[in-house]
Legacy VTK file of the C-alpha trace (Angstrom):
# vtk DataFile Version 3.0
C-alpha trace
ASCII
DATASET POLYDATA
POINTS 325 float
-27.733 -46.834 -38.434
-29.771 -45.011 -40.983
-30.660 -42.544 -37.957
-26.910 -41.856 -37.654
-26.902 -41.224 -41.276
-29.646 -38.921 -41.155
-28.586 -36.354 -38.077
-24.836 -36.534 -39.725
-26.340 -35.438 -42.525
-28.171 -32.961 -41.012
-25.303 -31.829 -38.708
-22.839 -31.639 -42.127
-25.160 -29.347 -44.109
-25.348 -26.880 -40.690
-21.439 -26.783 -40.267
-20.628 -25.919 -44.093
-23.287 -23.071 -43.860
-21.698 -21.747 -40.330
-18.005 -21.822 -42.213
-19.755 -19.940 -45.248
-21.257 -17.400 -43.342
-17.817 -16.663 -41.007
-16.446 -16.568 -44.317
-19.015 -13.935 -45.983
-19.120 -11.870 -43.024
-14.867 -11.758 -43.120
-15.259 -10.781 -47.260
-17.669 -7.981 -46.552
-15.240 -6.742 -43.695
-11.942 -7.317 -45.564
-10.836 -3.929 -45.213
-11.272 -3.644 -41.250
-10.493 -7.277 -41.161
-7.106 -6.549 -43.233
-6.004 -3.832 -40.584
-5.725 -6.831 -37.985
-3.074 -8.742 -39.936
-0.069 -6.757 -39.207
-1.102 -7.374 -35.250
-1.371 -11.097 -35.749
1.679 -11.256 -37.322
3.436 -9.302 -34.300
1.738 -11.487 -31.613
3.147 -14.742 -33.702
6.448 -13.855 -34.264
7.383 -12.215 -30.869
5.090 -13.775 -28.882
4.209 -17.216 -29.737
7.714 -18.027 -32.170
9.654 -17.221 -29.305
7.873 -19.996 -27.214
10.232 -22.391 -28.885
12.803 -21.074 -26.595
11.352 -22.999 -23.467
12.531 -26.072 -24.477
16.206 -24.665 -23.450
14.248 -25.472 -19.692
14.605 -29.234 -20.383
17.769 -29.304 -21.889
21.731 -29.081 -20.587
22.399 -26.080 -23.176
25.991 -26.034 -24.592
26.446 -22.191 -26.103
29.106 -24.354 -28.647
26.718 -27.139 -29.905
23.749 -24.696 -30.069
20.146 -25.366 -29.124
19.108 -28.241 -31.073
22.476 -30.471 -30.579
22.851 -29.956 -26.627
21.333 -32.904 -24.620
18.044 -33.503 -23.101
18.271 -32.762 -19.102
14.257 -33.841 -18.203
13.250 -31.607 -14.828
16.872 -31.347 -13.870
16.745 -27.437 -13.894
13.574 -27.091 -11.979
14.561 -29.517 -9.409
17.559 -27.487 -8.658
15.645 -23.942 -8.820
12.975 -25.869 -6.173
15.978 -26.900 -4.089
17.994 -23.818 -4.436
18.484 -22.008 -0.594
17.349 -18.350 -2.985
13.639 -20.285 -4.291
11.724 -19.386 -1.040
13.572 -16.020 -0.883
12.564 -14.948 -4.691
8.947 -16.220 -4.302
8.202 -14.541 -0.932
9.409 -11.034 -2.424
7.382 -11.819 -5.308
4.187 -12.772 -3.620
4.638 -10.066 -1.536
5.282 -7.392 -3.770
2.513 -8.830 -6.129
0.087 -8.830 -3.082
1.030 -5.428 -2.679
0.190 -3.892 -6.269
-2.941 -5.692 -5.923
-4.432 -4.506 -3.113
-2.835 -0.812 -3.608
-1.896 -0.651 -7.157
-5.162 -1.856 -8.788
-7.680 -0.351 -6.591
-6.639 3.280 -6.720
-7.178 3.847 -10.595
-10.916 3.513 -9.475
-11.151 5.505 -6.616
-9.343 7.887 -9.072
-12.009 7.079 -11.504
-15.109 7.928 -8.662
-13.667 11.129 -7.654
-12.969 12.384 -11.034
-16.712 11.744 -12.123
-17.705 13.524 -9.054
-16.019 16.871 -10.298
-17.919 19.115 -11.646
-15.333 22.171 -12.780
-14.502 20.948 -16.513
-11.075 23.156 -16.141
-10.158 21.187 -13.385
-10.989 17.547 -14.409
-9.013 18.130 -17.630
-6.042 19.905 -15.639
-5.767 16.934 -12.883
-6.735 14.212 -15.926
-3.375 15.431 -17.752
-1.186 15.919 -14.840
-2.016 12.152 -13.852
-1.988 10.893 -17.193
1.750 11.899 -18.354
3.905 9.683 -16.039
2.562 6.943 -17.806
4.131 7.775 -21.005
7.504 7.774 -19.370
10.122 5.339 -18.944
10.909 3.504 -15.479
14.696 5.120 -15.667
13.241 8.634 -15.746
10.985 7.786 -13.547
13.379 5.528 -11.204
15.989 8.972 -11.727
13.033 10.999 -10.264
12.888 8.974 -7.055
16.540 8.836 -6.902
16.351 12.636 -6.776
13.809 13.021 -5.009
14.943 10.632 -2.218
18.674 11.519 -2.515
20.640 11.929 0.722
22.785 14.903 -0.250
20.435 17.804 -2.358
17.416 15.326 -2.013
13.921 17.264 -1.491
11.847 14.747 0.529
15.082 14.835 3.138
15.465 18.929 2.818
11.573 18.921 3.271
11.952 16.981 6.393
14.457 18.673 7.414
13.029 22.069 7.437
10.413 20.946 9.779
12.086 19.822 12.096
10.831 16.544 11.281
13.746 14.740 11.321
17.446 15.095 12.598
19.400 14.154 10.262
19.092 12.957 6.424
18.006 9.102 5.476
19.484 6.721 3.054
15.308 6.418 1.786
16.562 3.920 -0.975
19.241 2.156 1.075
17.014 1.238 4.129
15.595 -2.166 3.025
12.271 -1.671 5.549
11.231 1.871 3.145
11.726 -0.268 -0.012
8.459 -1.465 -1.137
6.919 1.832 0.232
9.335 3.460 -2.254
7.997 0.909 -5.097
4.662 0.808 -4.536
4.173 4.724 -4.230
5.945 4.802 -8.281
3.811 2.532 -9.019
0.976 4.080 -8.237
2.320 7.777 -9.282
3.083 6.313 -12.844
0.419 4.209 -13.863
-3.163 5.385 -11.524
-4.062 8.107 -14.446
-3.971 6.176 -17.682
-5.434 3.268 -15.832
-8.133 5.132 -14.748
-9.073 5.884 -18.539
-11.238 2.302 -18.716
-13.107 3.090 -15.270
-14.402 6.696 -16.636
-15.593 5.371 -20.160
-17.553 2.691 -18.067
-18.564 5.346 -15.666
-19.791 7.658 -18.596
-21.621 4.622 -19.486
-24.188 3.736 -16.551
-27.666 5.112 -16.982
-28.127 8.796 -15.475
-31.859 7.416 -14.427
-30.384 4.895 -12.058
-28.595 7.999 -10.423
-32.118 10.420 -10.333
-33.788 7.236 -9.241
-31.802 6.877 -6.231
-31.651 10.632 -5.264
-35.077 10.406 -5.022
-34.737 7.565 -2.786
-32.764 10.129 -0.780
-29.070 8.964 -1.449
-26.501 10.913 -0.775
-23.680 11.188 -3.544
-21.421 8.639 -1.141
-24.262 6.126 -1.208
-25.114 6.657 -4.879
-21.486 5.899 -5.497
-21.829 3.039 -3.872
-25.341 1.401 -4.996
-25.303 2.648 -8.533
-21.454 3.689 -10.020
-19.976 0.744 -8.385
-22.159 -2.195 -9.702
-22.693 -0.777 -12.433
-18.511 -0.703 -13.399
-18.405 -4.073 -11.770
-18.092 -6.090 -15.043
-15.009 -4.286 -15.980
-13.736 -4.597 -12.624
-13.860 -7.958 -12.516
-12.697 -8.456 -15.783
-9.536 -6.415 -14.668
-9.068 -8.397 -11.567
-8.975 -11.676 -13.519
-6.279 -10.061 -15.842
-4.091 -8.775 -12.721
-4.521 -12.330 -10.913
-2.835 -14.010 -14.087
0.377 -11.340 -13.587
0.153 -12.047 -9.463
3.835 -12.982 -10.021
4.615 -10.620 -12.461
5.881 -8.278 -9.256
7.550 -6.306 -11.880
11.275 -6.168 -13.498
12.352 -2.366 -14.763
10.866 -0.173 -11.944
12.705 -2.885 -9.439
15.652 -2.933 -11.246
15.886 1.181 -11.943
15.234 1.732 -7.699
18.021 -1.022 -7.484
20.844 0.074 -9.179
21.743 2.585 -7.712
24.582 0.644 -6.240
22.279 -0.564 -3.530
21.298 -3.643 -5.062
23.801 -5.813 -2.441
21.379 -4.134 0.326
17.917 -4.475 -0.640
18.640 -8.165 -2.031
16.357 -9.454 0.906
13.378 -7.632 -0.296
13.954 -6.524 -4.308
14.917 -10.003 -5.092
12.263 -11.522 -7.555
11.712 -14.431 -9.803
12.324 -11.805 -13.033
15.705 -10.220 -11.762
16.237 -13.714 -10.338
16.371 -14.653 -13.646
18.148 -11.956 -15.180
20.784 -12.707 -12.296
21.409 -16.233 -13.245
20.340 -16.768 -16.903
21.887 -13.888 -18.387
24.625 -12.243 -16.176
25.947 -16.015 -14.433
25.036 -17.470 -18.156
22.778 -20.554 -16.619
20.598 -20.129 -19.632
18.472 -23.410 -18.753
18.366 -22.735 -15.501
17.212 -19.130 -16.044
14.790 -20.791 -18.648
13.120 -23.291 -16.072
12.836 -20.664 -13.154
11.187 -18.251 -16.299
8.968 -21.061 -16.827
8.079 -21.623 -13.580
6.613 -18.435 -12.987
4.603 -18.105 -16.283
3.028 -21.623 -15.556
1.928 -20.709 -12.092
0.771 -17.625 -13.352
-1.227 -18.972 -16.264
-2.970 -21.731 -13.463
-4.219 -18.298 -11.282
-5.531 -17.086 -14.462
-7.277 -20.009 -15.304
-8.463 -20.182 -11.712
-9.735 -16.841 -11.487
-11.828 -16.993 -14.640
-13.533 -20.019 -13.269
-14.658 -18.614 -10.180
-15.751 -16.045 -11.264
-18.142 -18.096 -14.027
-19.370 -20.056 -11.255
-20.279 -17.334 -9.099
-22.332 -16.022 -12.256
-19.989 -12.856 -12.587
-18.429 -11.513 -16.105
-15.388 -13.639 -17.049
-13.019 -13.847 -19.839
-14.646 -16.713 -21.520
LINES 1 326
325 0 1 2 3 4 5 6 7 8 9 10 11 12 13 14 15 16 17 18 19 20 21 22 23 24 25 26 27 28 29 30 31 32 33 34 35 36 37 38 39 40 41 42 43 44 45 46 47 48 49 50 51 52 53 54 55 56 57 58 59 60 61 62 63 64 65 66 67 68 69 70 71 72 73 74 75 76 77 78 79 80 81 82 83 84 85 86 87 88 89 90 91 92 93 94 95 96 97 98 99 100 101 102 103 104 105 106 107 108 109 110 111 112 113 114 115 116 117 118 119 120 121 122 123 124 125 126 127 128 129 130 131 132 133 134 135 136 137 138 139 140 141 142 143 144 145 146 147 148 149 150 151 152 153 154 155 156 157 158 159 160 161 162 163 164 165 166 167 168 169 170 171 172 173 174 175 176 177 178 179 180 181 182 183 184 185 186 187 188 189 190 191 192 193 194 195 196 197 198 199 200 201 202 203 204 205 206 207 208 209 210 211 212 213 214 215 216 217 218 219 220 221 222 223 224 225 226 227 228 229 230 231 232 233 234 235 236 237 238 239 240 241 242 243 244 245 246 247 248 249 250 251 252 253 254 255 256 257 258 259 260 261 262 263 264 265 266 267 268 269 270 271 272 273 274 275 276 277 278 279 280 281 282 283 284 285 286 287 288 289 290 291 292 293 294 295 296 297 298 299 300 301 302 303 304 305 306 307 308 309 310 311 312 313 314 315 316 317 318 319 320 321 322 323 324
């Protein structure tokens, strides 16, 4: 008993001097500490205050007797989103779509990343940096008007392209033809986002130690294989560290650039292959006003995705690799 005593005592004295020194370090960094309150007080009021809202999942909302007065409904809404004849359509577009920005979408920012490190003419590395930096910094209904444009039957430039030679007899519906659709989505994707994305890559590129690269030249390596033993394990961490990120979004297969390519009064069309769990949602919770059941699909997804994230981190501890905690 009195050994108890004694390590609580000892274990008492250690915590108060932890909390004192997280506190002293905060009230000699009050001023850079004070610049992070107006972020914390975004992410809680539009990001966790707004979490509130997923109770509407288990509940049979009545718009008239508001949120806290309509009845409790248990897993009645996810029971009928399981059983609904649309759930296995909405998750295989999702999974596939998802599957598809991973294995296109988030490796192509570093390839971007290697060859840009490889050039040597400063002029052109800061010419082909901006030109693939900008479409980031626009919205998904320019850029969905600039593939409606550009894939237009009438005055469109792929088809008049095509056409001039010779390549093909007459002009195609690109965005109306369900098999070109996630060709169509995938390519934006990468167009809009491969630049800025490739930002992270070349400050961890910039980063590796130039000895590791006279080191291996000495070895004989050609740039290829120096790329390969040196730049790439090196940037590894933050690979991996990305890759964890984009397996928590896997069913995050995206909501404006869909919905921009779709409404272009071929939504009807492309419902087969466009239709995921987001516009899903939008479809039902907000447009057919099945707010719960919108809620519990919404829910769905964000669970699921938070159990890959989870997942991924884990592995990747085990293995001995960087993770996010």
């Amino acid at each position: 008993m009195n050994d108890q005593v004694t390590a609580q005592a000892a274990v008492h004295p250690s915590m108060s001097k932890r909390r004192e020194s997280v506190l002293r370090r905060w009230l000699a960094q009050w001023d850079l500490q004070s610049m992070a309150i107006p972020s914390i007080l975004f992410l809680i009021l539009f990001s966790y205050v707004p979490m509130w809202g997923v109770l509407l999942a288990f509940k049979d909302y009545d718009l008239f007797r508001g949120f806290i007065d309509s009845p409790w409904a248990g897993m009645k809404y996810f029971n009928l989103f399981f059983s609904s004849p649309d759930f296995w359509l909405v998750m295989r577009n999702t999974l596939i779509i998802s599957l598809l920005k991973l294995v296109i979408v988030f490796p192509a920012p570093i390839v971007l990343a290697l060859m840009m490190n490889e050039v040597r003419m400063l002029a052109f590395k800061r010419i082909v940096q901006t030109v693939t930096y900008l479409p980031h910094f626009l919205s998904w209904v320019i850029v969905g008007g600039f593939a409606i444009s550009l894939l237009a039957v009438d005055g469109g430039s792929l088809n008049g392209a095509l056409l001039s030679l010779n390549l093909i007899d007459e002009p195609v519906n690109w965005l109306s033809t369900p098999s070109y659709f996630y060709s169509i989505l995938i390519s934006a994707n990468v167009w809009k986002d491969i630049g800025f994305n490739s930002i992270v890559y070349l400050a961890a590129i910039a980063g590796v130690n130039p000895n590791l690269y006279e080191a291996a030249a000495m070895d004989g390596a050609s740039r290829l294989k120096q790329i390969i033993v040196v730049t790439l394990p090196s940037i590894m961490p933050v690979i991996i560290i990305f890759f964890i990120l984009a397996m928590g979004n896997i069913l995050n297969a995206g909501f404006e650039d869909i919905l921009v390519l779709t409404n272009n009064g071929n939504n009807a069309i492309l419902m087969d292959k466009a239709n995921v769990i987001d516009t899903y949602v939008l479809e039902t919770g907000v447009r057919q006003q099945q707010y719960s059941y919108g809620t519990a699909a919404g829910l769905f997804k964000s669970l699921i995705n938070v159990i890959l994230l989870l997942g991924a981190n884990y592995v990747t501890r085990r293995l001995g690799k960087e993770s996010l905690w």
